[in-house]
C-alpha positions, 0 to 999 in steps of 0.5 A, a space after each residue: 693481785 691485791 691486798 684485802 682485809 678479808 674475814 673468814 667463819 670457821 663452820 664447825 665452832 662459828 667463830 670468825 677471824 680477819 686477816 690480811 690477804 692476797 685478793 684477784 679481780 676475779 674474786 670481786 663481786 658483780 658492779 658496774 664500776 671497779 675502783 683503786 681504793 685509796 682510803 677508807 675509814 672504821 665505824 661501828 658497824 665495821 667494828 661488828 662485821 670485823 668482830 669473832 661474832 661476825 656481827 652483819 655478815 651472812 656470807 663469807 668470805 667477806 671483805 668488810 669496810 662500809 666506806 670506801 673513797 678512791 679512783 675509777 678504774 674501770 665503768 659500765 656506766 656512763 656516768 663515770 669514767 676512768 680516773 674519776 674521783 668518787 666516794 662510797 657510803 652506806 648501801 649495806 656495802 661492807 655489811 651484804 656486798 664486799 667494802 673498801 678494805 681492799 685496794 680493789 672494790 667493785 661496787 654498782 655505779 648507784 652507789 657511788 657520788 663523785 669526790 667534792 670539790 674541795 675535798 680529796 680521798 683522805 679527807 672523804 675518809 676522815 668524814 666517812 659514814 660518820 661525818 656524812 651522818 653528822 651533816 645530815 643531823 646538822 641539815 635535819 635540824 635546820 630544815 626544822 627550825 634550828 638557827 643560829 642565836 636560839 640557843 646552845 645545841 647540845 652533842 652526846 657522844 661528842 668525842 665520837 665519830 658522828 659528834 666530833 664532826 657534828 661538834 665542828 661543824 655547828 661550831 662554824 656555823 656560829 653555834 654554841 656547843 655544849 659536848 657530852 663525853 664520859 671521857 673527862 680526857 677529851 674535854 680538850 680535844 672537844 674544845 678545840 673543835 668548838 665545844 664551848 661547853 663540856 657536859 660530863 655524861 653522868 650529868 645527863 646519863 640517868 632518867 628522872 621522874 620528871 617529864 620536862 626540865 627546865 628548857 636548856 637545848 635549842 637543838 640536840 645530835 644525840 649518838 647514845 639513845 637511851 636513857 641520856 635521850 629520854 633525858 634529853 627531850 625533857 631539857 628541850 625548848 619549845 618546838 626543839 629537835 633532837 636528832 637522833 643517829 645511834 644507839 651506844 647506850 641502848 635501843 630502848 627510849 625509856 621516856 614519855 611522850 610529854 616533851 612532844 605533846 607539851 613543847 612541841 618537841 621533835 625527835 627525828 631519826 637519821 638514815 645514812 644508808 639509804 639517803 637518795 642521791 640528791 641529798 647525798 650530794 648536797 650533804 657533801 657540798 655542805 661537808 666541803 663549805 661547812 666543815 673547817 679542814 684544820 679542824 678535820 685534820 685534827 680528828 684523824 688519827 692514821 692506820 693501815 689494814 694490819 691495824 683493822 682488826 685492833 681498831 674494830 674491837 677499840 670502837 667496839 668498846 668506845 676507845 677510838 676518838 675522832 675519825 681514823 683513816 685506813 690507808 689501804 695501800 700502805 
């Protein structure tokens, strides 16, 4: 037996309920390789799935957690072997198929990569979907011209998830970071993991009449979307990107097709679910040479699975900050 976070639908009201049980093997979905789950971690999408409405589940009982990092207990797959370290992001696990908020997962052996060098299970779980997201941002940006000395890169939603990492990240490789936050509490917490600039979101939050600002960005992460996007692409210098990863302030883009048609701007959407393997792999190397781990160290805030259900409605409401690690055995 094992422990597991599993979220329960009663049929008759609709409504939803999580709580932490007693799981078999037996009750593990179908995959080739079954692993010890050591960490995993709380992203929005974990917030909705955890959630009274469900949010993605179609099918419960259902074990939520969309990351998940531990050790290979057992594997029908060549490609790894008991007491291989690996890590899980995307794939709609924890959504469509059983997650990481278990001390037991079962998963297909396509979904997993192997642990970085440089990297241990906790650390993975401190990166997670969130900071797998912001390198691939980091890496979108650069494939499209962004490099150091052309200006300051600008992060919305910086206190966040994506945008701590992002922030620390563009911070070490010699950027200026300029960290968009509604919270005037963190602006703290950002500097010190390299903001040198902290923008208050009422700044940037509202559109205006004008297509084009003055040419402020040389690159941009944006978690929000929204009206703050609209706005953003106006303030972009010529040939810029603006990388796109979230929608906390709306799906809509309330904007105009200026920027791109007189500065060349480029807006450049971020999948972290479906990446193919190469790139996820590279974007883990990138994450253990690229992200200080001191500064890493400082996002975590640590929890357990009794804490989950607490911490889904806080990310929900945008009340969680930096990166929490669920220690799924403690």
């Amino acid at each position: 037996m094992f422990k597991a976070l599993v979220v329960t639908k009663n049929e008759e009201t609709g409504k939803t309920a999580a709580s932490v049980d007693n799981l078999s093997l037996e009750d593990l979905p179908q995959g080739e390789v079954t692993v010890a789950v050591e960490y995993s971690t709380v992203n929005y999408k974990d917030g909705l799935c955890i959630g009274p409405g469900g949010g993605l589940v179609r099918h419960y009982p259902h074990v939520p957690g969309i990351d998940f990092a531990g050790t290979v207990e057992a594997s029908e797959d060549d490609r790894y072997k008991a007491g291989d370290k690996v890590v899980l992001t995307g794939w709609r696990v924890g959504e469509a198929h059983w997650g990481g908020y278990a001390q037991k997962a079962r998963v297909r052996a396509d979904w997993l990569v192997p642990l970085p060098e440089g990297l241990d299970t906790r650390q993975a779980m401190a990166v997670g979907t969130a900071g797998f997201t912001a390198m691939l941002a980091v890496m979108a940006l650069e494939d499209h011209g962004l490099a150091t000395g052309h200006g300051p890169v600008l992060v919305t939603g910086a206190a966040g998830g994506v945008g701590s990492v992002a922030t620390a990240i563009l911070a070490n490789l010699g950027h200026e970071v300029a960290g968009v936050t509604g919270r005037p509490e963190t602006g703290d917490y950002l500097t010190s993991l390299g903001a040198s600039r902290i923008v208050p979101r009422e700044e940037i939050n509202e559109t205006v009449k004008r297509p084009l600002e003055g040419e402020t960005w040389a690159g941009c992460v944006d978690a929000v979307g929204g009206a703050m996007l609209a706005r953003v692409l106006g303030q972009m210098k010529y040939g810029a990107s603006v990388a796109a990863v979230g929608l906390a302030g709306g799906a809509s883009l309330p904007g105009s097709v200026i920027p791109f048609l007189l500065r060349s701007v480029n807006l450049l959407g971020i999948d972290s679910v479906m990446q193919p393997y190469e790139r996820r792999l590279e974007a883990w190397r990138r994450i253990a040479r690229d992200l200080p781990m001191d500064k890493l160290d400082a996002m975590v805030q640590p929890a357990t699975l009794e804490d989950l259900p607490r911490l889904g409605a806080d990310i929900l409401k945008g009340q969680v900050k930096g990166r929490v690690v669920v220690d799924v055995n403690a």
